[in-house]
TORLUMBA-569454 format. One record per residue (C-alpha): x, y, z; residue in one letter. Coordinates in steps of 0.001 Angstrom, whole numbers. Layout:
% residues N
       X       Y       Z dotor
       X       Y       Z     A
...
% end
This chain:
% residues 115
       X       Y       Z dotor
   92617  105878  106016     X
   91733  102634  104098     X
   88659  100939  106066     X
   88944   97546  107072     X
   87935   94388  105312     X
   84554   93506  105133     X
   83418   96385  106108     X
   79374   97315  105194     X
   79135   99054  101710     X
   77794  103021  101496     X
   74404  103450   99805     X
   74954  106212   97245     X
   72447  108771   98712     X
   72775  108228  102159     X
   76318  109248  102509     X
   77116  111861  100184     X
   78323  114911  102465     X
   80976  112546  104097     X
   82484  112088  100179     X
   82796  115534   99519     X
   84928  116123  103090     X
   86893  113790  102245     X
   88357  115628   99743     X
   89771  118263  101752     X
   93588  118688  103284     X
   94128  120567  106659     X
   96952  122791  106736     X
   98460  125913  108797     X
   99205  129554  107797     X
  102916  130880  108860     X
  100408  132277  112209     X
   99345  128770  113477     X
   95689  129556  111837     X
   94446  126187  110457     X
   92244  126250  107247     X
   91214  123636  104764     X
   91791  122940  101332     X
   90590  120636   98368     X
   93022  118631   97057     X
   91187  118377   93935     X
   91735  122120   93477     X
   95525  122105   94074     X
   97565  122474   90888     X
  101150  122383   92254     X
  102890  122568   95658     X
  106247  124313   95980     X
  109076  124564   98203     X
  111507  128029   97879     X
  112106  127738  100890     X
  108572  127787  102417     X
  105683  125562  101192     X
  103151  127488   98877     X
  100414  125528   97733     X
   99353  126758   94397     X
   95264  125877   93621     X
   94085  125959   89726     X
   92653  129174   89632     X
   96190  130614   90117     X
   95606  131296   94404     X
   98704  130401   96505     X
   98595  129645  100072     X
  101937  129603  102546     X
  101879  126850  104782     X
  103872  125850  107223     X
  103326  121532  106445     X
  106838  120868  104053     X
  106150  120101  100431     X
  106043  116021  101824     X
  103856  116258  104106     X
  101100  118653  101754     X
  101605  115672   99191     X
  101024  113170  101413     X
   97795  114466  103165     X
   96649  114609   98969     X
   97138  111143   98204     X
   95956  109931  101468     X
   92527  112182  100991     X
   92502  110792   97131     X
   93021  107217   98722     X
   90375  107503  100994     X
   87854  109019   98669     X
   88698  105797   95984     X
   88335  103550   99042     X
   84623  104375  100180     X
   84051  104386   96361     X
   85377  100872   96122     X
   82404  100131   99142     X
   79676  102118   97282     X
   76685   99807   96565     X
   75343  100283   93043     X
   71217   99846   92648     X
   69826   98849   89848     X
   66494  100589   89617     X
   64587  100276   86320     X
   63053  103561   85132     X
   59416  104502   85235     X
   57014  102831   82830     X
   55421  105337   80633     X
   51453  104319   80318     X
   48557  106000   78669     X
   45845  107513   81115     X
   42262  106892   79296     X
   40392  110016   78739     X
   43383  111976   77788     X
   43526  113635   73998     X
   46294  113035   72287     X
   48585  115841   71291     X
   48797  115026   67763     X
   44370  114795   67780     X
   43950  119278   67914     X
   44906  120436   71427     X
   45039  123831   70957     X
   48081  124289   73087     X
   50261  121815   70454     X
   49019  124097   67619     X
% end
């Protein structure tokens, strides 16, 4: 789901949770039981003759989706996740200044904790 032209950009903190969600794929056990999945943890997706959906850390899932359809819920999760990327609005804040508080010793002038 692409959004629309023109539409207002995300601020980077105020949004976060809804970019992580976006990286997740619904799909259904051979039982009907729906469960979720992220697509940036799936490694392969097979079809002999039912769909298994095979994450990196070597986990498979049946499914009943068809290899097409588990590939195309990926790339259209991926999509939407580089889309409200594209509409994040980048601040430019400039770091604190360090200063000098008179009254304070210098470290390198015998505080006993330096030495």
């Amino acid at each position: 789901m692409v959004p629309p032209v023109g539409a207002e950009p995300l601020s980077v903190g105020t949004d976060a949770n809804a970019l992580g969600r976006l990286t997740m794929i619904i799909v259904s056990r051979l039982n009907g039981a729906r469960f979720a999945i992220n697509d940036l943890l799936v490694e392969r997706v097979e079809a002999n003759p039912d769909t298994v959906v095979v994450l990196s850390d070597g986990k498979k899932f049946i499914v009943r989706e068809s290899l097409d359809d588990v590939v195309h819920q990926i790339a259209e999760a991926r999509a939407e996740v580089q889309a409200r990327a594209e509409r994040v609005e980048v601040v430019d804040i400039a770091p604190p200044a360090l200063r000098l508080i008179e009254g304070e010793q210098n470290a390198t002038e015998g505080d006993s904790w330096t030495q």
